[in-house]
Structure formats: C-alpha cells, structure tokens
C-alpha positions in Angstrom: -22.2 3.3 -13.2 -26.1 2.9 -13.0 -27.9 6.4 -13.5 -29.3 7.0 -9.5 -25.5 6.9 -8.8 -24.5 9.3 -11.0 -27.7 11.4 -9.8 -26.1 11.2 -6.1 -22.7 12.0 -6.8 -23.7 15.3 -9.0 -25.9 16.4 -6.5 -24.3 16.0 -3.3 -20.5 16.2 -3.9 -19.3 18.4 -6.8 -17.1 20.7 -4.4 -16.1 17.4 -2.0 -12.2 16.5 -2.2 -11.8 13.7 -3.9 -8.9 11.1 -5.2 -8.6 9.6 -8.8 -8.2 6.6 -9.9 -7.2 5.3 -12.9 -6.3 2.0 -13.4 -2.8 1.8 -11.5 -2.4 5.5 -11.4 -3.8 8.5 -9.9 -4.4 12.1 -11.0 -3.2 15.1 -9.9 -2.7 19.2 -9.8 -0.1 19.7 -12.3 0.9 23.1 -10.4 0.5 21.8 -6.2 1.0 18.3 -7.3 -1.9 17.6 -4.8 -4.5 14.3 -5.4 -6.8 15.7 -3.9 -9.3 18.1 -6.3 -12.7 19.2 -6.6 -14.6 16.2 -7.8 -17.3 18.3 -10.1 -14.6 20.8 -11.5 -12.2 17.7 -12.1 -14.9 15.5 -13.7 -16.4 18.4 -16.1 -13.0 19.4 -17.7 -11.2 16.1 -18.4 -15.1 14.4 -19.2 -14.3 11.3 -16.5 -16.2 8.1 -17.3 -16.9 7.3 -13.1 -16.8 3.5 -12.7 -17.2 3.5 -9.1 -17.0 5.3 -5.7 -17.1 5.6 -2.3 -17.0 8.1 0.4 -14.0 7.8 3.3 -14.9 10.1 5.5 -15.2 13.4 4.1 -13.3 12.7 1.2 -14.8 11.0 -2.2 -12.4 8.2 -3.6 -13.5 7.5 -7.5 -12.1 4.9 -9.6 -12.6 6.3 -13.1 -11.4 6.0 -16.9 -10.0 8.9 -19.2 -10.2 9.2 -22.7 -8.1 12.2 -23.8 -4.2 12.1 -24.7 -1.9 13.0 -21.7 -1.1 16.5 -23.6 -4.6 17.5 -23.4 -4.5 16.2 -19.4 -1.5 18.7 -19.4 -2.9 21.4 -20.5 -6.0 21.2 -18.8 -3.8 21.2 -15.5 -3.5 18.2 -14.5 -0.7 14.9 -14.8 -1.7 11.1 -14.3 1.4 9.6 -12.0 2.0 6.0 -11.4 0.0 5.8 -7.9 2.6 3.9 -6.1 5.8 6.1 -7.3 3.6 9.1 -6.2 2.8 7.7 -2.9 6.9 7.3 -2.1 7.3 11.1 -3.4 4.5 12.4 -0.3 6.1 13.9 2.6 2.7 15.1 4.4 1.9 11.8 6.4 -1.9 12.7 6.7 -2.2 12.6 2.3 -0.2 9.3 2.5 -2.7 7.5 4.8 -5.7 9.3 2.1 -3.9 7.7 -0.9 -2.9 4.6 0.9 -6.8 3.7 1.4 -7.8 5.0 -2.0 -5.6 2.6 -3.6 -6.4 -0.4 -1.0 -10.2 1.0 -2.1 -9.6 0.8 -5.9 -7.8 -2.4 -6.5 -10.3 -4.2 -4.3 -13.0 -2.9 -5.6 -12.1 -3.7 -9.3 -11.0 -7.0 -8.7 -14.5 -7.5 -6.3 -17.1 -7.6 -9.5 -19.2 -11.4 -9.1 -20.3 -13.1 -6.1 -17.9 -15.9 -5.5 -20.3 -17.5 -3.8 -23.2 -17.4 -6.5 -21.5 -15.9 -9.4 -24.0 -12.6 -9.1 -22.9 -9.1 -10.1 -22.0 -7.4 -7.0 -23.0 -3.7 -6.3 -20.9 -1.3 -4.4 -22.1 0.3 -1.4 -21.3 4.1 -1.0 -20.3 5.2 2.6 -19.3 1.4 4.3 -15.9 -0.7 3.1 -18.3 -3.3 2.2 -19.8 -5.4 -1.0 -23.2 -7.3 -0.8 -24.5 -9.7 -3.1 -28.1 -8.8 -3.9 -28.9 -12.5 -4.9 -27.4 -14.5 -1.9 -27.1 -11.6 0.4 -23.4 -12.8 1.2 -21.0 -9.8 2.0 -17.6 -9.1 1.0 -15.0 -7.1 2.3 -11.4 -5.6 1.6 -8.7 -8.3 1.4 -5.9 -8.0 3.8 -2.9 -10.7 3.9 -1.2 -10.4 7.3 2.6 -10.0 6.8 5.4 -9.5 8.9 8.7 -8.1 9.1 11.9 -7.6 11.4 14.9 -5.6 11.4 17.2 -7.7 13.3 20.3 -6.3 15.1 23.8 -7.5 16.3 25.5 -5.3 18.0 25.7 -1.9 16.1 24.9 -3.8 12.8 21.4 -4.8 11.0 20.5 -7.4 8.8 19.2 -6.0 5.4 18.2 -8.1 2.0 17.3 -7.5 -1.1 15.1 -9.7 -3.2 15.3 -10.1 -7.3 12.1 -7.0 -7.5 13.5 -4.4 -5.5 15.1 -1.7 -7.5 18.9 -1.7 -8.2 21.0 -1.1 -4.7 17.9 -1.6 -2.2 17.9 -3.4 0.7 15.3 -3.8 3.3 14.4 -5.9 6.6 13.3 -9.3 6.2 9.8 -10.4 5.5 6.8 -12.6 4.4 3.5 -13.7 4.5 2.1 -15.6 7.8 1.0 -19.2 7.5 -2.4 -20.4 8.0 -2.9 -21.1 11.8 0.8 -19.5 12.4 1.4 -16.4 15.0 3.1 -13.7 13.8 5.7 -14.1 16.6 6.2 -18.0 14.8 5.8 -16.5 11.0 9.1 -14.0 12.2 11.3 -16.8 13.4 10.2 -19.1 10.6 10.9 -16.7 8.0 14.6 -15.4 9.5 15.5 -18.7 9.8 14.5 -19.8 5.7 15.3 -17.0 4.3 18.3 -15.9 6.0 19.5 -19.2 7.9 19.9 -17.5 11.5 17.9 -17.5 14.8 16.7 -14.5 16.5 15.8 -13.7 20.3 14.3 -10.4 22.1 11.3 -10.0 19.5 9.4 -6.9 20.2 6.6 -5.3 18.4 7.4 -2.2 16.7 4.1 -1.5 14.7 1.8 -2.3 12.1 0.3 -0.7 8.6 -1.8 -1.3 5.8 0.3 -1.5 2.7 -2.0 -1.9 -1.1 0.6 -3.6 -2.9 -1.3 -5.7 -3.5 -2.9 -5.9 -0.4 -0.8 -6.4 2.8 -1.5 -5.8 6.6 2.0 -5.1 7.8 3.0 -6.7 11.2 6.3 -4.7 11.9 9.0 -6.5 15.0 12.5 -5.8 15.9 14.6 -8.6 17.0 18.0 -9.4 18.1 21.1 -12.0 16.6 21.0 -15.4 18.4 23.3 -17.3 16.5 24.1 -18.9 12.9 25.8 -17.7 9.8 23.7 -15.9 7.1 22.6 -18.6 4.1 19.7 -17.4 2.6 17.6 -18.7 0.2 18.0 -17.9 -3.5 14.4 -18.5 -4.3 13.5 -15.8 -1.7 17.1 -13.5 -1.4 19.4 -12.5 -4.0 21.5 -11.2 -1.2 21.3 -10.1 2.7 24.0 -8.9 4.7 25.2 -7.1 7.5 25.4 -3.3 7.7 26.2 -0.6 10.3 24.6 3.0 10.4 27.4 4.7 8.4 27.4 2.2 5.4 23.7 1.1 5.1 22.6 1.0 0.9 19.2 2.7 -0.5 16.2 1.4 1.7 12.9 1.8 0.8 10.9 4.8 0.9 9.4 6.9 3.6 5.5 5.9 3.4 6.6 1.9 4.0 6.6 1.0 7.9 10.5 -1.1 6.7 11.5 2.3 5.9 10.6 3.9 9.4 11.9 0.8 11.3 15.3 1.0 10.0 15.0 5.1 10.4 14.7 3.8 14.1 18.0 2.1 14.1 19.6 5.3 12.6 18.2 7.1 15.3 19.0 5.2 18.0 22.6 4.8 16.8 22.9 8.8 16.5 21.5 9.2 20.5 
C-alpha cells in the first residue's frame, strides 16, 4: 500500500469499525466474537501489513496480512476464523450482510490487480465499488455470476439434492448458473429438467442475494411438480429426492437465501 494511503487511513479512521481480511479468513474479538473492531487499536497490536481498503458506508473493509503465530493472535485477543464458516455461525442478519460484502470486496479486489485490457497495474479507489486503469482509463467492477435456484413442491413434499461438495448429509434446492442470452425463468426449467429429469409449472419469484462464494448473484423461485420421474445427472447430483417437512436432512445454513426458502416450506407446512 502506497504511503498517501496509509497517511489517509491513520488520519481519518483509527476509531472507524472495520472488517479483516486475511486471505480466506477474517478476524475477530476473541471474547464477543464480533468482526467488527477498531481499525487503529486492531492494526497497532497485531502490527497488520494493510494491502488494501475501502470504505462501505461507515464501516472500513481492509484486506491485510499477519505475521505473528495464532498463539500470539490469542493472546492479544483476538482468533482468525475461516470467513465463510464464520459467516454460517452469525445470527444478527444486519453483521451477515457487513461480512457478506467484505468478502464479495476482498476476493475481488485481490484477484482485480492488472488491466485486462492493457495489462496496467490497477489502483483501488477508496469510497466507490470500482477499479480504474490509470493508463487506459477502462473501469472495472465487482464480478457477479447470476444464478438461480428453486425449491420445487409436490404436494406436501420438496425436491432436495445434494452434489459431491456439500458436506456429509446436506441437501439443498436445485441450482445453477444462467446461460448467456438465457432468462432466469428458462435457466430454472433448463436446469430441473438436466439435473433432476422433471418438469416444473407455477414458477414464482421468491427473492434474490448476493452470495461471495466465489461470486454469485442469487436469483431465488419456487415452483411446482408437473410431471416425470427424478433422473438426475451424476456429473451435477450425487443424489436428489423427495422429502416431507418431518423427515427433511441437514440443509444449508441460515445466511444462504436456499436455507430461507426451504425455512418457507417448513413454515407453511406448520400454518
């Protein structure tokens, strides 16, 4: 990090909340287990080297690298979590949404270094979501892939799979990526019918969210069973079947928008 932005960050936001990044991780109070901590305090006593930042509002996102052993960490007062394991442990939705961009922020921005247009080195730009190329003046931005997914319902049952990546025992709705110059309403139906060999009728939008691993915009439907009988596709599924609310397996956890749409069908059912 160039000198002048050092110079900014020590003089305008040494008491401002701010998330950690390191690497794949992030670090936390080892007492409150909260990311967010004072960003001078936090930088003086673990001696952070700051690779980059940017300002979200009022809270400072930093991707940074640490030096000292994890018992020093410890006994300083802090813990370094996986990010993503940490994010599925956060009950308090408005720190989820905080992390969730922090992440999207940090991968981004260390994968966004050259110009891919003109091979320059590219500079960050502190309070806009936004890279510019100072030799080409081309601008860059954070990558989304648009996704979708569908929990699909027949009767008082829903459709649920698993693919080889998922942890042992979880199952979640069906989804995938949407095809160049394909609808999301076409990517749904295109994807039921590969992956899971059925048709579907009565799509309806349920909701959408940004999801950093690695870098998904989340397109969430519910459908109903049309017809067909489930064949799906070992290159996607390892399995996918059909369960009711009193038998359902592990799903995933509560910050993913699969989580809250099957939580919907739970709901519904218990109305």
């Amino acid at each position: 990090m160039k000198m002048t932005e050092e110079f900014i960050l020590r003089s305008n936001y040494m008491d401002r909340s701010t998330i950690f990044i390191i690497d794949d991780n992030v670090l936390i109070d080892y007492q409150t287990s909260s990311p967010l901590l004072p960003f001078g305090e936090t930088t003086n006593k673990l001696n952070l080297k700051i690779e980059s930042f940017y300002v979200d509002h009022s809270i400072l996102f930093v991707r940074c690298h640490i030096s000292l052993q994890m018992k020093k960490i410890l006994n300083t007062g802090f813990q370094i979590l996986n990010a993503k394991s940490f994010l599925n442990s956060i009950n308090n939705e408005e720190t989820q949404g905080i992390l969730l961009r922090a992440i999207h922020w940090a991968v981004w921005d260390s994968r966004l270094q050259y110009c891919s247009k003109c091979g320059s080195k590219i500079p960050h730009i502190l309070h806009t979501f936004e890279k510019k190329c100072p030799h080409c003046n081309h601008s860059f931005f954070p990558k989304l892939s648009p996704a979708v997914m569908v929990l699909i319902q027949r009767e008082n049952e829903i459709l649920l799979g698993r693919s080889a990546h998922f942890k042992p025992g979880v199952y979640s709705v069906l989804a995938g990526f949407i095809d160049i110059g394909e609808t999301a309403e076409l990517a749904v139906h295109r994807e039921v019918k590969e992956e899971a060999g059925i048709e579907i009728t009565e799509l309806e939008y349920f909701g959408s969210q940004s999801w950093p691993f690695p870098d998904s915009f989340m397109l969430a439907f519910k459908a109903k069973y049309l017809r067909g009988k489930i064949k799906i596709d070992k290159e996607e599924l390892e399995d996918a079947r059909w369960f009711n609310a009193k038998n359902l397996p592990d799903i995933p956890p509560s910050p993913s928008i699969s989580h809250q749409l099957i939580r919907s069908f739970i709901l519904n059912r218990a109305l």
